[in-house]
C-alpha positions in Angstrom: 0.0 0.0 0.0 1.4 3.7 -0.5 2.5 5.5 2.4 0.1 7.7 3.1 -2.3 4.2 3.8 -0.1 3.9 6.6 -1.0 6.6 8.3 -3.6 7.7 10.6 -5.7 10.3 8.7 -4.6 14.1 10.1 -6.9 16.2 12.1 -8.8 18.8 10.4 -7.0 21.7 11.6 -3.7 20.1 9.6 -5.6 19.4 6.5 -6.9 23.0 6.6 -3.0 24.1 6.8 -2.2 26.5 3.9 0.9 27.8 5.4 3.8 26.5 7.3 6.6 28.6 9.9 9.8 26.7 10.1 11.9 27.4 13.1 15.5 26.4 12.1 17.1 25.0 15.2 20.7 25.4 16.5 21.3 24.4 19.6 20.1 22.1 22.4 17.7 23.1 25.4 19.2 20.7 28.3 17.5 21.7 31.2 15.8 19.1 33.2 13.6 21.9 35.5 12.0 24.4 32.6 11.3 26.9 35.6 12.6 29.9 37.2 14.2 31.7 33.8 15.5 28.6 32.5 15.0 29.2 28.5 17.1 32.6 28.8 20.0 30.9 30.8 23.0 29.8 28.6 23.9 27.2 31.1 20.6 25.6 30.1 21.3 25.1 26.3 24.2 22.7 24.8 26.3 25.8 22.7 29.0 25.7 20.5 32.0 28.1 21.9 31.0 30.2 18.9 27.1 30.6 20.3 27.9 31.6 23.3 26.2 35.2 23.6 23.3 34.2 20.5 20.8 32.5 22.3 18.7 35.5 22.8 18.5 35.8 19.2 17.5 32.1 19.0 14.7 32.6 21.8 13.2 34.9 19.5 13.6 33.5 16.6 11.3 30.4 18.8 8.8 33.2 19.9 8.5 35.0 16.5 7.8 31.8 15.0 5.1 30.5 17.5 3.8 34.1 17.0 3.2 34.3 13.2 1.5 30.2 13.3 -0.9 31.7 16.2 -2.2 34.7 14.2 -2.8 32.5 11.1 -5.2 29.6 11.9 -4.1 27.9 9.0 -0.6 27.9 9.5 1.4 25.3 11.6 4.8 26.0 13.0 7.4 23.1 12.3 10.9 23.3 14.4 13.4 21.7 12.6 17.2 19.8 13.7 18.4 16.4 14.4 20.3 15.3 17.2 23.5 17.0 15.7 25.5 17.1 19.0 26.0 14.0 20.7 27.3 15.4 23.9 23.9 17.1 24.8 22.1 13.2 24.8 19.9 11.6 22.3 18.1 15.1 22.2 17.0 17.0 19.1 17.4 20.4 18.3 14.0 20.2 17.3 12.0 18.8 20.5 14.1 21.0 22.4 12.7 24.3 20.4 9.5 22.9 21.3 9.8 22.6 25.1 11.7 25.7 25.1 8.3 27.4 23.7 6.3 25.1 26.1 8.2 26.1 29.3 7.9 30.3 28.0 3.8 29.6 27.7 4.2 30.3 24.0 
């Protein structure tokens, strides 16, 4: 059967989707307690030595983007990366955009 047989048929709201907000990730969110300010500290995120004094750019790069999907109800926002840094786990860049929005109430 093709692929798509496979697959559980998407929710409306997806098959309404005309648009789509990619969030490129490019680091890690580590923290194990989301609380108290964690998203803005550095020691919370798996950096490269040259990121180091970025991630407020990337923090609103995760905000704008969770932004523009919720003012366009036909829009979905995607965060993108792998696991491209095996020293911060078996963690994607992409999950970790995601609870970095989750713990900021985005």
């Amino acid at each position: 059967p093709p692929a798509d047989a496979l697959l559980p048929p998407p929710e409306e709201a997806l098959r309404r989707a005309t648009h789509l907000v990619v969030v490129a990730g490019h680091a890690v969110f580590t923290a194990l307690d989301h609380g108290g300010g964690a998203v803005e500290r550095e020691a919370s995120w798996f950096l490269e030595p040259f990121q180091h004094g970025q991630l407020t750019t990337m923090i609103e790069h995760i905000h704008k983007g969770v932004e523009l999907a919720a003012a366009d109800n036909r829009s979905l926002v995607l965060f993108s990366g792998g696991q491209t840094r095996a020293a911060a786990g078996p963690r994607s860049e992409a999950l970790s955009y995601w609870e970095a929005a989750e713990a900021e109430g985005w």
